[in-house]
Backbone bond lengths (Angstrom), bond angles and torsions (degrees), N, CA, C in turn:
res aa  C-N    CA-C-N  psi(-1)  N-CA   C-N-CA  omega(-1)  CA-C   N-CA-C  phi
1 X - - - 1.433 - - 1.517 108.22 -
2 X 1.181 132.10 115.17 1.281 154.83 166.27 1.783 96.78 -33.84
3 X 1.546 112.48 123.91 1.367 132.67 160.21 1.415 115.06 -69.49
4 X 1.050 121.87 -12.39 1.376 130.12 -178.01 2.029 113.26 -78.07
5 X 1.702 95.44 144.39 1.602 84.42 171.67 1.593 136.10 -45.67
6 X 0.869 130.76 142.82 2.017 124.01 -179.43 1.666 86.60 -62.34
7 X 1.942 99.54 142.03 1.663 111.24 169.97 1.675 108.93 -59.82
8 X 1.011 108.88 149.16 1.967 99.95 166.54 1.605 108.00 -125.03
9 X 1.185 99.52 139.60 1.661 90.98 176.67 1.894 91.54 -147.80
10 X 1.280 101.29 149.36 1.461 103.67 -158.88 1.746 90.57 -93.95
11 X 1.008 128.05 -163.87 1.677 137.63 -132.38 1.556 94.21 -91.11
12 X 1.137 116.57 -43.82 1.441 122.09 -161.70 1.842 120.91 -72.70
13 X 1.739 73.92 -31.89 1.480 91.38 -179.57 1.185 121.27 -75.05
14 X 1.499 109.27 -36.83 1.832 129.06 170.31 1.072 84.27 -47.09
15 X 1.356 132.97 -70.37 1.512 120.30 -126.26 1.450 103.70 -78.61
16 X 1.556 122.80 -26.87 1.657 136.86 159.71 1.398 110.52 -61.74
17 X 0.838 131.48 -46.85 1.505 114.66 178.76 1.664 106.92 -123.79
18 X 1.238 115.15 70.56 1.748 113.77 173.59 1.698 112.50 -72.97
19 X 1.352 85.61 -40.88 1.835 96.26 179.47 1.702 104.79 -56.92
20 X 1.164 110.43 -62.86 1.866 92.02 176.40 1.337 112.10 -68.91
21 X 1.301 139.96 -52.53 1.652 117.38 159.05 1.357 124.98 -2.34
22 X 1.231 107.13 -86.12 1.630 127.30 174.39 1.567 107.48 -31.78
23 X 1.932 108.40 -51.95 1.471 107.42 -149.71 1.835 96.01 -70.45
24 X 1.180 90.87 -29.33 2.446 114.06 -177.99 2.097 91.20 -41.04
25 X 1.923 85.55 -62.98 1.582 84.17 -159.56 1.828 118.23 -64.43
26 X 1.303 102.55 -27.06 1.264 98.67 164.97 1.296 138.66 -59.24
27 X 1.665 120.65 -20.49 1.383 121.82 163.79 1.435 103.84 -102.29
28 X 1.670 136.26 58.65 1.003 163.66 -117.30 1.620 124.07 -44.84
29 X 1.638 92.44 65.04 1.555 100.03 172.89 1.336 97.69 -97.48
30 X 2.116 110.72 159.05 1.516 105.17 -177.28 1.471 75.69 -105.85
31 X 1.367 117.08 -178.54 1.563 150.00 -178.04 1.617 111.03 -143.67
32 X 1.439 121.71 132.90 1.048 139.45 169.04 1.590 130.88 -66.05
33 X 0.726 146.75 71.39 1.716 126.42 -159.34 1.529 98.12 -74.39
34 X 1.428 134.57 138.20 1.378 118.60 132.79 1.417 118.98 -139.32
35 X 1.692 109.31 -171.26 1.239 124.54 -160.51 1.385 115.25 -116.48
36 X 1.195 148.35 75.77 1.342 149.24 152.54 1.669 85.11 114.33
37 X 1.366 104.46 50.45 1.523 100.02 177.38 1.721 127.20 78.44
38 X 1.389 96.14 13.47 1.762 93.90 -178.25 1.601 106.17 -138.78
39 X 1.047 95.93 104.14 1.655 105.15 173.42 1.633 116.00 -15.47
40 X 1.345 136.94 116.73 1.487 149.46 -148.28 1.667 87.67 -124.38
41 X 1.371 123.73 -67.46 1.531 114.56 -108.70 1.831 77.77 -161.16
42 X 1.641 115.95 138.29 1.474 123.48 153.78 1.151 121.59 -128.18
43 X 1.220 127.39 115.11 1.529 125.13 176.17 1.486 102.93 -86.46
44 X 1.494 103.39 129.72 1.251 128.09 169.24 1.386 137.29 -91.45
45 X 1.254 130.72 150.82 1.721 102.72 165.55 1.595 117.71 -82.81
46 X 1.473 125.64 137.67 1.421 105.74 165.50 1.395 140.05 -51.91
47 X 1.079 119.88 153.21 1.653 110.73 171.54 1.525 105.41 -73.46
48 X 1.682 106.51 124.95 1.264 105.02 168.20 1.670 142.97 -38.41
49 X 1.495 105.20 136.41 1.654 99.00 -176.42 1.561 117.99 -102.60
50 X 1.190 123.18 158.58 1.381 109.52 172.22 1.226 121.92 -92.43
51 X 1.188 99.61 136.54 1.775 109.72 -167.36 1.691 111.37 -100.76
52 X 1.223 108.42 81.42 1.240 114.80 178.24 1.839 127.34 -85.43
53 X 1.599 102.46 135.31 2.102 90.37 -161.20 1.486 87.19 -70.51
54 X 1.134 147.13 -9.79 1.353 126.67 -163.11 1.222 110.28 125.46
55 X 1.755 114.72 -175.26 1.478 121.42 -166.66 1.424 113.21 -52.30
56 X 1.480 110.01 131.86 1.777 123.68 -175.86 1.570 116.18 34.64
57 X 1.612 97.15 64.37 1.492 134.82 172.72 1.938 93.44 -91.34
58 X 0.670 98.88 4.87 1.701 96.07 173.24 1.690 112.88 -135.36
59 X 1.618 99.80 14.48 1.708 99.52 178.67 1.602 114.05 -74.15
60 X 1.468 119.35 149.25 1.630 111.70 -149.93 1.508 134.73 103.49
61 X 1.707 91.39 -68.69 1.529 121.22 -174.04 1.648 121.55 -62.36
62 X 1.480 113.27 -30.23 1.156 106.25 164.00 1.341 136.69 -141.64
63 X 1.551 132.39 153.51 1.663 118.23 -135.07 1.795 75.95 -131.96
64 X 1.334 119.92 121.35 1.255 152.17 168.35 1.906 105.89 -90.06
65 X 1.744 84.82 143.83 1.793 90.34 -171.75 1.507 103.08 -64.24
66 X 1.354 125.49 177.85 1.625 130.12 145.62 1.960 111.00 -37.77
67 X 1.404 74.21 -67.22 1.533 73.59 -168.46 1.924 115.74 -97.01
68 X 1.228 110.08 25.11 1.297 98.12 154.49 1.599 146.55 -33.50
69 X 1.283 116.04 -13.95 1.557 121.03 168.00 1.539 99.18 -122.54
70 X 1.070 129.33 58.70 1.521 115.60 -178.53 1.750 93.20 -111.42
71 X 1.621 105.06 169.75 1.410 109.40 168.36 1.381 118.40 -76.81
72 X 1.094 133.09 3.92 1.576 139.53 -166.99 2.312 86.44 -103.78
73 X 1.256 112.47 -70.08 1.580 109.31 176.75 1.356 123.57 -44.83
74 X 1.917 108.64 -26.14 1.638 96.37 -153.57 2.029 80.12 -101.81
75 X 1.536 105.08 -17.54 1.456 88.16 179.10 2.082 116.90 -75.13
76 X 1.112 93.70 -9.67 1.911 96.46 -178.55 1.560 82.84 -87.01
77 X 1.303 127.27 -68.35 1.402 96.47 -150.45 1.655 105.43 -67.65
78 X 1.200 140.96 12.29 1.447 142.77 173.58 1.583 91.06 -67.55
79 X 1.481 107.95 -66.06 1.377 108.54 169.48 1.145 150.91 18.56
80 X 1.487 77.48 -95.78 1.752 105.89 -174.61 1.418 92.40 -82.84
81 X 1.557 140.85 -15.34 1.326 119.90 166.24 1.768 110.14 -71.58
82 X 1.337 104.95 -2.40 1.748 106.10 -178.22 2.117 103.02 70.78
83 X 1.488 107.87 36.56 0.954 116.66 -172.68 1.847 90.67 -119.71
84 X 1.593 98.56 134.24 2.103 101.58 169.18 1.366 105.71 -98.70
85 X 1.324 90.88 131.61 1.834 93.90 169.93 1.112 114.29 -76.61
């Protein structure tokens, strides 16, 4: 996130250039909007989402214990939720 002040551009100007606005916040600068000189409105960038292709989009990617479903694993993590089996 940029140390620098947020850009401000007052209403008219947003509405003239939204497309570079937008394109600013996407390489995650915020922008100011205001109204007769008084800060209104901040466009933000979103917090990233995960973009998954679909069902077992993670096949490969991850290596599970032997005993990952056993009654000895599912009773610790009961546990540590402060949950009794």
């Amino acid at each position: 996130m940029p140390s620098d002040a947020a850009a401000q551009f007052n209403i008219h100007d947003a509405k003239t250039h939204l497309s570079q606005i937008i394109e600013r916040v996407e390489h995650g600068e915020e922008i100011i909007i205001s109204r007769a000189g008084h800060p209104v409105a901040k466009v933000i960038p979103l917090a990233g989402s995960v973009r998954r292709r679909g069902r077992g989009s993670l096949r490969g990617q991850l290596t599970l214990a032997p005993d990952w479903d056993s009654d000895a694993v599912n009773d610790s993590i009961a546990a540590d939720f402060g949950m009794n089996a």
